[in-house]
Structures are given as C-alpha cells and as structure tokens.
N, C-alpha and C positions, 0 to 999 in steps of 0.2 A: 504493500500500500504506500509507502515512501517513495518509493521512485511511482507511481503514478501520480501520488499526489506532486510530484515534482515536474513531471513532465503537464500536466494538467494545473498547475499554479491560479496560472490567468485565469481558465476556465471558472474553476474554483472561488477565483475570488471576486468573479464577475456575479457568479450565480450566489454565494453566501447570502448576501443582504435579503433578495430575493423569496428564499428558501425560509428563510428565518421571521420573513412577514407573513408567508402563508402557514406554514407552524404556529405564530401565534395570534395570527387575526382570523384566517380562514378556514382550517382545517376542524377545529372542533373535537380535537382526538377522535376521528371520523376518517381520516385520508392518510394516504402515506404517501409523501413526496420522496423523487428518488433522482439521481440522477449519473447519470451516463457518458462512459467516451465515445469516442466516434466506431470502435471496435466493437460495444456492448458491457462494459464493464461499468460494473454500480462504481462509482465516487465517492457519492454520498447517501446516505438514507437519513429522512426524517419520519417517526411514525408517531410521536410525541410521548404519551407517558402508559397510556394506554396499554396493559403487557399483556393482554390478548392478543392485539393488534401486535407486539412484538413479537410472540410466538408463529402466529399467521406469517411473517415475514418471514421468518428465519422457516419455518417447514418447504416455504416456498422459494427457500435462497435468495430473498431480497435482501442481500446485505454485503457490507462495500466490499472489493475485490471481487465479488462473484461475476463470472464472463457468460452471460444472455445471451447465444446465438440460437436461431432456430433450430439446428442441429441438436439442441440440448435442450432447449427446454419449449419447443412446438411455435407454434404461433400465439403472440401475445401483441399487445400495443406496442410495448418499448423495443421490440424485434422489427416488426411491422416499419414503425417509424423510420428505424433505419435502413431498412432497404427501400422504401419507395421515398424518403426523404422530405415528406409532409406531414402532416396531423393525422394522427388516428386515434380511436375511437372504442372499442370490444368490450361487450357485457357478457358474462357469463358462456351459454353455450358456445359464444361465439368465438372463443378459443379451442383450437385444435391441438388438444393433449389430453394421456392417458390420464395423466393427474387428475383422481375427481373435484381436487380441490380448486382448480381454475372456475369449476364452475358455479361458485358463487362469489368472483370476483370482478369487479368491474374498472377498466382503466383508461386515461386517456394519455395519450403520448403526445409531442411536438417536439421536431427537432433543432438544432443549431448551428451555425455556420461561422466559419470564422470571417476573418478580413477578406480572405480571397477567393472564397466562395465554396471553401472546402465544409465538408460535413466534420464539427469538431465534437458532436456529443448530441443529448435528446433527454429533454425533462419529462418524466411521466407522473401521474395523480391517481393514486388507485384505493381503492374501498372495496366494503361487502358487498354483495350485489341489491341489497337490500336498500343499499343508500344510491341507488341506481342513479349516474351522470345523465345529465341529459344535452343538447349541444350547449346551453351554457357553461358549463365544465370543460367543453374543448375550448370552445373559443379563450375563456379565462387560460387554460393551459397555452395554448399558441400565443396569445399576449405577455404573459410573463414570459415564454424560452424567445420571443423578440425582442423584450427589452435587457435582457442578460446579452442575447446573440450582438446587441449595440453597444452593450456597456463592456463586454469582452473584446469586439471588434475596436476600441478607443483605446482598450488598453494596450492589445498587440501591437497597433499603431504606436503607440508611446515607447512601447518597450525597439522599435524598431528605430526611432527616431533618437531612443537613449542612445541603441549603439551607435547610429551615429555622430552623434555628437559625442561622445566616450573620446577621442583623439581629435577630434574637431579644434585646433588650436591656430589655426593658419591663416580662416575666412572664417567670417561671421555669415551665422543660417537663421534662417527665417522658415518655421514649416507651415504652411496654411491649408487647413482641409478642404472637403469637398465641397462648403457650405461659405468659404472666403474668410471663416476664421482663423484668425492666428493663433493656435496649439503651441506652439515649443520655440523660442531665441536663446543662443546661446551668449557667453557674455559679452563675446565680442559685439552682436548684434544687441545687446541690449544699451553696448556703450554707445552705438551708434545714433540710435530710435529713441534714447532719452532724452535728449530737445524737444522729438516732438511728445512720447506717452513716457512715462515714467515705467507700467507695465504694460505693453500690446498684448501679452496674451487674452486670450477672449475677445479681443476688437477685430471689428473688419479691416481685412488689407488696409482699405480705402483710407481709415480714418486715417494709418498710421502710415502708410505708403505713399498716398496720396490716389490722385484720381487718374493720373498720367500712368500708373501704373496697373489701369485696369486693362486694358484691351491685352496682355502680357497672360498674364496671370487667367485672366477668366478663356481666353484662347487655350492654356494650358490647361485648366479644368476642365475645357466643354470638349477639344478637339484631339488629345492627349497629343498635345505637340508642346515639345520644347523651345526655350532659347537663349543662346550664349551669346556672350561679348554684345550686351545689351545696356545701356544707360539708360537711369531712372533718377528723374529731378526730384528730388524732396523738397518740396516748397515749404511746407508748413513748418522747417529749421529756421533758425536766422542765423548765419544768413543763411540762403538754401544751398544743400547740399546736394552733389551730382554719384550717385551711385552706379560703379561698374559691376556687374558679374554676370550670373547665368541664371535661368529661372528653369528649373527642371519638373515634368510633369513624374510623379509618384503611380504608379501603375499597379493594380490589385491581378490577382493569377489570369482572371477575364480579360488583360488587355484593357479595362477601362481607369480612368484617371481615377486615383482615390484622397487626392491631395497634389501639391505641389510644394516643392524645396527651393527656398533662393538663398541662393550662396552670394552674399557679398564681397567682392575680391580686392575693389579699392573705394575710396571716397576722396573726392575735391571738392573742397570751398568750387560754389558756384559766383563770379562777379562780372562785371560788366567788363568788355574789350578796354584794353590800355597796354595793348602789345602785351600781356603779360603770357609765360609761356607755362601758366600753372595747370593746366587741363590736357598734357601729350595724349591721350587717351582721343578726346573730342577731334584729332586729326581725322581718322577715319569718315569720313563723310558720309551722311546719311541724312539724304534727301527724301524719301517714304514718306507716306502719310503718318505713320508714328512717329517716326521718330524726326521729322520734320522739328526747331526749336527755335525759336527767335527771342531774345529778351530785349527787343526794343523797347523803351521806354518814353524816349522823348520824338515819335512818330503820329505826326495828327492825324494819320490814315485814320479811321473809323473801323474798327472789328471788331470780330467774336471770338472767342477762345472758349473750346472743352476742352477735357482730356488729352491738353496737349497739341490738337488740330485747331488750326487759327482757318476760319473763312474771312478774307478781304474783302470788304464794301467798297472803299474807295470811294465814288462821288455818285457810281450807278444807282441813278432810281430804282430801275427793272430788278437788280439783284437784291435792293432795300426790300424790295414787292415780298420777292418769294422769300426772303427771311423773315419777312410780317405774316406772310401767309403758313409757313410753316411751324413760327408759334405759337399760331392760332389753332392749328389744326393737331398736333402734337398729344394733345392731352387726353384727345379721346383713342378710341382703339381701333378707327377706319382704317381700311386698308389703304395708302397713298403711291401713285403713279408720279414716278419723274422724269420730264421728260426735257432733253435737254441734246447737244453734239457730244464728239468722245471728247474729252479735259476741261468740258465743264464743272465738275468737280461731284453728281451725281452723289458718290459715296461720301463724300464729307458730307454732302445735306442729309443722308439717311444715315449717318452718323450720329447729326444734330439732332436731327426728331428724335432719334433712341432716345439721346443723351438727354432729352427733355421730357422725353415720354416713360420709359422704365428702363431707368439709372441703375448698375449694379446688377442689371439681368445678363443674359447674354448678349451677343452680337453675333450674328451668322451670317455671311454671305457665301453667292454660290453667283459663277456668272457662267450664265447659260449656253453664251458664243464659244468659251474656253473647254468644254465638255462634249466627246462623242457621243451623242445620239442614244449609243446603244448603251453608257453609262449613267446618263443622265439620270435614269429615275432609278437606281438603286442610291444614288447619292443623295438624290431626293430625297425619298423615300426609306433607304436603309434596306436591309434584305437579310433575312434568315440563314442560316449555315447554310452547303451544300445547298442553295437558291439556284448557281449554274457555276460551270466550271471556271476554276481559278480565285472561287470566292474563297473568304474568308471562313473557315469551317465553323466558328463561334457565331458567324455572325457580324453586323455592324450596324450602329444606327446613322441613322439619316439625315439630312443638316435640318431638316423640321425638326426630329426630338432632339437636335442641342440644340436649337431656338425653343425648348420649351420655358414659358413664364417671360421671354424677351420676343427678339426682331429679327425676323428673316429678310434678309436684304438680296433680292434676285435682279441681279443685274443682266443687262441685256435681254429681258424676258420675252422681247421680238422674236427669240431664236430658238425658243423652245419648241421643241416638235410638236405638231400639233396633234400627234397619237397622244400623245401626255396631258395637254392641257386638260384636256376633262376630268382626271383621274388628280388634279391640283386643283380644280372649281371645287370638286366633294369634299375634299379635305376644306376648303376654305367656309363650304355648306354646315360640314357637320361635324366642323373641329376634332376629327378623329382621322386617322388613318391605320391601313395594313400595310406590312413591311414586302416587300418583296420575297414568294415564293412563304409568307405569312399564311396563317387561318383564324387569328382573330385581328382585333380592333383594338387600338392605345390611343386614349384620348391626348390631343395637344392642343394647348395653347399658345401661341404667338401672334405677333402682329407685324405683316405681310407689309414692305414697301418693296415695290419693283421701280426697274429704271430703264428707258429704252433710249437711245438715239435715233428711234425711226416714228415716223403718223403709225401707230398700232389700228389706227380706225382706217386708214388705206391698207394695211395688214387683213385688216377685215374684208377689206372689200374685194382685195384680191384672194380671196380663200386662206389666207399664210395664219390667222389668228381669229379666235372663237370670239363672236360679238359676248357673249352669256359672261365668258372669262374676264373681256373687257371691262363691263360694264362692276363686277366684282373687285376687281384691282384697283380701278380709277374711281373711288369713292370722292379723291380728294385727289385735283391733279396742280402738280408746281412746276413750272417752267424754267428753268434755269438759262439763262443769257447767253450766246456765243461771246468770245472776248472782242471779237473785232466790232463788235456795237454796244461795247462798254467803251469807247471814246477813251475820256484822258485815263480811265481806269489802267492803259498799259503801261503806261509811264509809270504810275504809281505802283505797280505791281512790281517793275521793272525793278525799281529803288526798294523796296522791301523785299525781294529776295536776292537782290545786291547785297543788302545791310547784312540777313542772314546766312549765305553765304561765307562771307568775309568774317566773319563771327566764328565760324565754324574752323576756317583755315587760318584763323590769328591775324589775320593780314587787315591794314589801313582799308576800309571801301573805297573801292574806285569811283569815277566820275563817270557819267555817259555823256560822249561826244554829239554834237548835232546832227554826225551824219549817220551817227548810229541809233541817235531818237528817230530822225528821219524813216533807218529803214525797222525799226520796231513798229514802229507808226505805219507804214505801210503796207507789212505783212499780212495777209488775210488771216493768219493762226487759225488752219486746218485741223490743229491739236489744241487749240486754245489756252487753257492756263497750265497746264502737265509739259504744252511743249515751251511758251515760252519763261516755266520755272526752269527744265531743261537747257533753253539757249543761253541764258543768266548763266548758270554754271558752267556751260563753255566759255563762256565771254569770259566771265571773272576769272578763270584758270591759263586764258589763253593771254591774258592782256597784260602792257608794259605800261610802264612810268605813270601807271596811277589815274590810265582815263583808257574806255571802251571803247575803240573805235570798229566802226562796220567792220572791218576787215577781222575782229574779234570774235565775232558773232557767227552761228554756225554758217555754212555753205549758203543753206538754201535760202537762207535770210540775208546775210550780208554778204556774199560773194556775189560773182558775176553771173552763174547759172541757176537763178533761182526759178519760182515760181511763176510768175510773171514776163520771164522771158525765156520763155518755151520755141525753141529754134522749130520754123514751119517746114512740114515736110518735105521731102525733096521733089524737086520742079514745083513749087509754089509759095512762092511769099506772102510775107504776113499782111501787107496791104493787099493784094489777092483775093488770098482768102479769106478776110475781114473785111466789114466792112470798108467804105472811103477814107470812115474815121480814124481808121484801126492806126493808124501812123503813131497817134498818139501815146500808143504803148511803147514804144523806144523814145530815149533819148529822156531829156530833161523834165519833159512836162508830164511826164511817166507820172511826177508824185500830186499834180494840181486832179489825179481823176480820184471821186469819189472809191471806197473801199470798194463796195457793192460792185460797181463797174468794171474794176480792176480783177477780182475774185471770177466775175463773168465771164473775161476778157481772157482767162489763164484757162476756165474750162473749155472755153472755145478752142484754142490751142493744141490742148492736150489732144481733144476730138480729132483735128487736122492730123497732128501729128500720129496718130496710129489709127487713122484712116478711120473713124469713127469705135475703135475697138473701146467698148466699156468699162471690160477690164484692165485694159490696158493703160487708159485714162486716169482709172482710178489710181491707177499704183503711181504714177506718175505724180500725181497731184497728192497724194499721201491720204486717199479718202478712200471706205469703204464703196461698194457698190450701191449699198443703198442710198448712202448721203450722195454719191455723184448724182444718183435719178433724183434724187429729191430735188437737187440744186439744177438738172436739167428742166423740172417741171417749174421750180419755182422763178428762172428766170424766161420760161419761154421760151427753148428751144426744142421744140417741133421736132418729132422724126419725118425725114423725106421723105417721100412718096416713092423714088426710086430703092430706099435702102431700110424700109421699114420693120421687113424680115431679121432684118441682123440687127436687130437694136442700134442705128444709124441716128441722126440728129445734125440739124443744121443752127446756121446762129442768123436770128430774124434781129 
C-alpha cells in the first residue's frame, strides 16, 4: 500500500477532501465510498462506523490494496466503469457473479482522468440494495469524480511546472492556463512584474502583461502554436518596459493546448529615440500587424491604438465614417461585411470591432483565397479522426470552435466555394455545427465578420455567391477607402511610418524630397497602405544624407519603368493607340492629370500591351482579376464587338 499510495499521491490528495465530505455530510452510515486506480485497485475505502457495513466490505474485498478486475471478481460498477470509461450504475441482480452476496448490493461508479486525458482511477458509492440508488446517486457520483478529476488535473499541472522551474535560474517564467490565468512566476519573473502586480498569480495575463500581449498568448491557447524571439511592451511599468523571449504553447497527451509558458530572456528600459543604442534586440525589424510599434508622441496625426495596432485617420472624412460607423455597430452581435481593395487595412478594422466588441475572447481568422478548395471546410469546420486520408487520427477542431465565445474573421469570403456556403449559412442559422466525417452537433458561439475586395452582390449575380448567404453576413456593411482618395492622407502616412521606421533602426528620420512627395502623390497605390508602409521601408533603408529622394523609392514608384508608363506594344504607339489626348501621359504634364485619369490611363496600357490578355494585364498592373474587371466596368471600357469572346476591351 506504500508505494501505491506513492505513486497515487496527487490522486489521493485531490480526492481526500472530497471523500471526507461525503462520509460526513452525505452518506448516513448508509454508503461506502471507495476509490480506485486506473488498474482496479481500492486506494481508499470509507464505510464510516457502521461495523456491519464493515464486515459486508471486507467479505466482499472492498478494502484498500484489493485488485477488482472482472476476471476476479465478475461484473460490478467499479469494473464496469473502467472499461467503458463512463458512469455506471448496477442494482442487485444486475451483477454477474456467483457471489450471492452481490445481490443485495447496489453501486454506482464514475471515472477519472488525469491532465492528458488518460484514465487515472474511478470513484464508486455503494449500499444495501434496500437503500436502492436511483439516477440521482449517479449523477451526484459523476459530479464529485469531476471535481476531484479538476482539482487532481491542477495539481499535476503544478507538480509539472514545479519541475520546471526546480533549475529555472537563467530566464524568468511566467505559466498561464487554459483560462489566461497566471498559475506559477518564478523569482526572477516576479522581480520583473513587481512595478506592475506585486502578486500576478491569479490575474489575467492582460492585467499584468498588458493588452499588446494578447493576440500572443491567446493564438497560443486557441491554435497550439508557438512563438520565439518575440517583444512584448509592458506599458503599465514606468517607465515601460520592453520584454524579449519566447511564448510557448503547453500541450496535454491530445495534442490540445492546456496552458502556455513564457520565458522571459531579456528586458530594456523602453525611451524615446536620442540615438541611444540601448535596445540591440529592436534591430531586427518587424513591420507585421503585431508587432508593428510607434511611440510617437508629439504627432498631431489623429489615431487609434489597440492592442498594439494603430489605425491612421489622418484628415480622411470617409475613413473618420467607417470608424464612426464601426463603433456604432460593434456592441451588438451582427454579423459585419467589409468591404474594401487589398491594403486597405480590412483586418485591423475586424481587429477593432473585436477589440470593442469581446475583448479577451478569441480572434480567428481564416482567409479563404489562401486555402484549397478541397481543404477549406475541414479547416472550417474541423473533422473527426480517420475523416479521409492523411488526417489527423485524433482528430482537429475547426477555426469556428477556436472562435468559440469570440470573432471569426473570414477574409476574402468572395472565394469560398460555393459547394460550402450553405453548409456556413446553417451554422450561422442554428449556431451549431458537425465536424467533418462527424455524427452529432457542438453548439458554437461566435461573431462572424467577413471581408471581400470584390461587389459580392455582382458575385451574386453572376452565380459565384449565394444571395441567402449574402444577405446573412452583411447585416452591417463598412467600406473602407482606397488610399489614392485619401488625398493628403499619403503624405501623412508617408511621415508616420518614416518616424516609425527610423525608430526601429536607431537612425535620425529622414526628410522626403519634393520629387519624391511628387511621385508618392502620384502613384495610384494598387496595394494601398500595406504597399506604401512597404515603399517607406525601402526608401528609409535605401536613402543617403538624411533626405528621400524618388530615386529611393521602390522601382515601380520612383524609377523610370513604373506604372504609368507602360511601353505600347510593338508597331503601335501610345498616341495611337490612345486617345489624341493620350500624349499627355509622357513627359512633364504627366503629374497636372487627375489620379483617377492617370490609374485609367495605365489600364489602358497594360490592355495594348498584351493585346487585350486579362491576365496578363493584371499581373502587370499588380491587381487581381477581379479588381482589373471591376476597374474595366467602373471606368467604361467596353469589350469590342470584334474580341468579345476573349475577354477583349477597348478604351472609349
């Protein structure tokens, strides 16, 4: 009994208190609590004082060390339990043994599991038959071996985190469960986190981490992914503090996340640029939507800051609109459509709405153009072991159940096959779905933004998307701006990821030259703000003595072969084949034509140059197919009558 009770410790000491409330609250010297390892051996018995009830036990070898296998002693509840690994139940006759003594015995059994999903033991409840259980005796018995199977499951965790931290003397650890609370700091981590909590155990990451540190941490929770060589600003220090290390997802025998570990590796005082070269770490550049960081201070730009993601206003009305409109709409639980070109920023707005709507839930996104076809809906959806070959044998869930209680963000949802949509309408009907190669139903809750670059209502019209679907998704629709009809907003944008930038790389911020406002200003930005946060960061890296000039600035923007001057195919020049006007496009007065014009002017072009080929226009011009038709239909050019068949187009 010593070395079980030793291998059995935690068990033990999970289930004591347990055990010892139903002995004297519930039992009545009427029951005998008993309990079990995962093999069949009593642990423990309680039968109270009763020494009838003691005799009855021991004739029937209910007493600790004794090994219950059906082989030995027939079918009973606490055998039962162990092999099908649920609740059971057996009154009298309905045990199968010669013993006539079973049958005036009545029991109910429920089993236990540890942290990883293994079978670690099984509480049973048994009496005379006289005192005959009825299902409230089970269900009581499955309730109590669940709250032992949680309070045993925290312990294992702890004892696992001890040996961790047992030699932990090099990096400060931070452990945070399934649930974002912080469990276990070691000293090092506590000397760090004492500015802001004196003790975090028990608090949410957030309060003590801060809020930049969620997208990390809860990615590691929902998605079991990890991440190293990771910086996390602690604002709520003073001054704040800049944490380096790694954020590692905690994995139970199932492959699913059951906590997550952050190892802190270094810290720096965070301060404002002054050439100072206190943060070598910060060299590594990272431009991303996370880790994207600006500490400007004295910039009269107008912004937003969450979790780290700054949206620029700038002096746009239109983009002030959909940030009015979007905290309007935020608080309820409508499903929202954004619709918008690619680098208008899409995912930061369905960032926002989260971040204003259920803070601290999850965040999922899936983007539908980035996924084959024939993947799409187990990802979706999730899919049962052996579902089809090369799956996962356990099993996986689906980016709806990690958006359970948060926001499923499906971007480019133009692109989902339209075998699928229907089977996404039911789910959005009847807030439940089945998993792939499933047989029942898991209810979920989330709240649905999607985000297209295309007319989804011309999607409809051409057969490519379900009106029903539509009309579901776009409860609440926000339009987000292209940059080139944000006006001086480039400029501004230009000098804020200037500033940022140069922050980044320790260096003075440069100046922008006029010929390089010129051609900022002129560019149509086919990528919008993703391409020219991109062109900044060439410039700023390529540039000498302290100012940007065009020639800094990528190819297709400031060099000679951009956009705009698209060499006319061979045997035919650009006044030609352009209008009489078209002269216009070369030379000087290139910059006096309206954006719009100019943008027109380079489609036109492209068409000439690859004899009308769509794709080929596209690729040229740096735009999907859809946006070239959209931008064919939206300025008015017509397919010829001679070349109608081949997707052909003239410029009226």
């Amino acid at each position: 009994m010593a070395r079980l009770s030793e291998e059995n410790d935690l068990l033990l000491k999970a289930a004591k208190p347990y055990i010892s409330w139903l002995k004297r609250e519930a039992l009545c010297e009427k029951f005998t609590v008993h309990l079990g390892d995962r093999e069949g051996t009593f642990l423990l018995v309680a039968c109270g004082k009763d020494k009838a009830r003691k005799r009855v036990c021991e004739q029937l070898g209910v007493i600790p060390g004794a090994l219950w296998r059906e082989a030995t002693v027939g079918t009973c509840a606490h055998v039962l339990s162990l092999i099908t690994k649920g609740p059971v139940q057996l009154w009298g006759p309905e045990h199968y043994s010669n013993d006539e003594v079973w049958q005036g015995v009545t029991c109910s059994s429920a089993p236990i599991f540890d942290a990883f999903g293994n079978l670690a033991g099984v509480l049973s409840v048994s009496s005379n038959s006289y005192y005959r259980q009825g299902p409230n005796t089970l269900r009581m018995v499955a309730s109590i071996a669940l709250a032992i199977q949680q309070h045993f499951q925290n312990l294992t965790k702890e004892a696992v985190f001890a040996s961790i931290f047992a030699n932990a003397e090099e990096y400060a650890f931070v452990v945070i469960n399934e649930r974002g609370l912080i469990v276990r700091v070691n000293k090092q981590a506590l000397d760090i986190l004492s500015p802001v909590c004196a003790n975090p155990v028990g608090h949410h990451f957030e309060a003590v981490l801060g809020g930049k540190s969620e997208y990390f941490i809860h990615t590691a929770l929902q998605c079991n992914q990890s991440f190293r060589d990771i910086e996390i600003e602690l604002e709520q220090a003073h001054p704040p503090l800049l944490l380096r290390g790694d954020i590692l997802c905690i994995k139970n025998d199932l492959e699913k996340a059951c906590g997550c570990l952050v190892v802190i590796k270094g810290v720096n005082r965070r301060s404002s640029f002054k050439g100072s070269k206190e943060h070598p770490s910060s060299k590594s550049l990272d431009l991303s939507l996370h880790g994207f960081r600006s500490s400007r201070t004295a910039s009269e730009m107008k912004t937003i800051s969450f979790d780290g993601i700054t949206i620029i206003l700038g002096s746009s009305p239109r983009l002030a609109n959909a940030i009015a409109l979007a905290q309007k709409v935020a608080p309820t639980d409508a499903n929202i459509l954004l619709q918008g070109e690619s680098g208008t920023g899409k995912d930061v707005f369905a960032r926002y709405i989260h971040h204003l709507s259920r803070p601290g839930k999850p965040f999922i996104a899936l983007n539908c153009a980035a996924i084959p076809k024939s993947l799409i809906e187990s990802e979706l959806f999730g899919y049962e072991g052996g579902s089809f070959t090369g799956a996962d044998r356990k099993g996986r869930r689906g980016k709806i159940e990690l958006a359970q209680g948060g926001t499923l963000f499906l971007d480019e949802i133009g692109d989902m096959p339209l075998e699928l949509q229907p089977a996404l309408l039911r789910v959005l009907e009847e807030k439940r779905l089945m998993r792939v190669g499933g047989n029942c139903y898991l209810p979920v809750d989330f709240r649905l933004i999607a985000a297209s670059n295309r007319n989804l209502l011309e999607e409809v019209r051409r057969g490519n998307f379900r009106l029903d679907l539509y009309y579901r998704i776009a409860i609440f629709k926000i339009t987000l701006p292209p940059l080139r009809d944000r006006g001086s907003d480039i400029l501004e944008l230009a000098h804020y990821f200037i500033q940022a930038v140069s922050e980044k790389l320790e260096i003075p911020p440069p100046a922008l030259s006029d010929d390089a406002k010129r051609r900022l200003l002129e560019h149509p930005w086919p990528g919008n703000v993703r391409e020219l946060q991109n062109a900044i960061l060439h410039a700023v890296s390529m540039c000498q003595g302290g100012v940007i000039r065009a020639s800094d600035l990528p190819e297709e923007i400031g060099g000679n072969e951009t956009l705009l001057s698209l060499p006319a195919p061979s045997g035919v020049s650009a006044s030609a084949a352009l209008s009489p006007d078209s002269s216009a496009l070369s030379g000087s007065d290139e910059a006096l034509l309206p954006v719009k014009e100019m943008e027109k002017r380079a489609i036109t072009r492209a068409l000439l140059q690859t004899d009308y080929n769509i794709r080929e226009a596209a690729a040229i011009l740096g735009l999907s197919k859809s946006t070239l038709y959209r931008k064919i239909q939206e300025y008015g050019l017509r397919p010829s009558p001679r070349r109608r068949s081949h997707e052909t187009y003239t410029y009226n």
